[in-house]
C-alpha positions in Angstrom: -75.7 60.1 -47.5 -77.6 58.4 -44.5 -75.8 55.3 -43.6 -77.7 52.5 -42.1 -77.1 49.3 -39.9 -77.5 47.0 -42.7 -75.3 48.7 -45.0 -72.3 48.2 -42.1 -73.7 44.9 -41.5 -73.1 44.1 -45.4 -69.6 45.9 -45.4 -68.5 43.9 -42.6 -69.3 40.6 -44.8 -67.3 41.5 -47.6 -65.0 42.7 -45.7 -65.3 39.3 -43.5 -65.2 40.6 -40.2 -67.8 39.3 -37.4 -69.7 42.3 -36.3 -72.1 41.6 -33.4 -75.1 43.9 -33.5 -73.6 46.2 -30.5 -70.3 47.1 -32.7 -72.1 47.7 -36.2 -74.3 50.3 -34.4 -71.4 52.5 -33.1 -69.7 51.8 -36.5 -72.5 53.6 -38.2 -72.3 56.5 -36.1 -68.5 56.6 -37.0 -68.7 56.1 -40.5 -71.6 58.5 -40.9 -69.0 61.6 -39.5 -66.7 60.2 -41.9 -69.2 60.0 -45.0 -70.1 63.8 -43.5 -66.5 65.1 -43.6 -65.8 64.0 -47.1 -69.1 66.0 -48.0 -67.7 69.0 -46.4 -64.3 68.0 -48.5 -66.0 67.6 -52.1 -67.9 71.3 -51.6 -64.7 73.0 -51.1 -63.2 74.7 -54.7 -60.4 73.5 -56.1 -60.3 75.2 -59.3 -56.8 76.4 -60.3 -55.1 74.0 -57.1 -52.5 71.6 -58.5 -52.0 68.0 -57.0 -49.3 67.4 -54.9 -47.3 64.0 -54.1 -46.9 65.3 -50.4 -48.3 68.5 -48.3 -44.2 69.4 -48.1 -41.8 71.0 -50.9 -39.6 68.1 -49.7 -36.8 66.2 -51.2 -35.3 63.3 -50.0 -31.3 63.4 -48.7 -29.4 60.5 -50.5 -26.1 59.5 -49.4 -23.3 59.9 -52.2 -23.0 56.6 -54.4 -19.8 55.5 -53.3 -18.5 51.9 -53.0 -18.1 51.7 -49.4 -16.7 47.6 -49.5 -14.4 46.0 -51.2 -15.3 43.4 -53.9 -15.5 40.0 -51.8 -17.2 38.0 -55.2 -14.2 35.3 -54.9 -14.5 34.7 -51.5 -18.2 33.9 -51.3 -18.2 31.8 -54.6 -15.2 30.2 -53.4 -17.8 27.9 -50.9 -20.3 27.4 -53.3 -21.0 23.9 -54.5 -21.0 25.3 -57.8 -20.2 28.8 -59.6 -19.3 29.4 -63.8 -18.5 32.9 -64.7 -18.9 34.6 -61.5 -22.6 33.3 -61.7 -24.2 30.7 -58.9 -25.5 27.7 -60.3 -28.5 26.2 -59.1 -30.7 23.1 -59.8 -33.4 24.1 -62.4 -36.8 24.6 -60.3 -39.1 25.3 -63.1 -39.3 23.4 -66.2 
């Protein structure tokens, strides 16, 4: 796909970025490798290759679920202008 000054020129006002004409010129030679590499991508076969989530057979370490504090509920609600069954009370915002 040939990519052409006035297609950067119209991607850059959607995209509402002020190109002058100097910049849209080299970003035509860039996006043009790009468009080129994802060519080269879509001929490759995939047949038979499933999707992954990430490149890695990785798994995420997760600490144990432990309760590391003690309950301090009383405390805090203790300076609170206003509290009923361990719940904060607050003015009503939306009616």
């Amino acid at each position: 796909m040939a990519l052409e000054h006035a297609d950067v020129q119209r991607a850059a006002h959607l995209a509402r970025l002020g190109l002058n004409g100097d910049e849209a010129a080299r970003y035509v030679d860039d996006l043009g490798r790009i468009l080129e590499m994802v060519d080269m991508l879509q001929a490759l076969d995939t047949e038979g290759v499933a999707p992954l989530a990430h490149p890695l057979d990785a798994t995420q370490r997760l600490r144990a679920d432990e309760v590391t504090e003690p309950d301090q509920r009383e405390a805090f609600q203790r300076c609170a202008p206003a509290v009923e069954n361990g719940l904060y009370l607050v003015p009503r915002v939306v009616e």
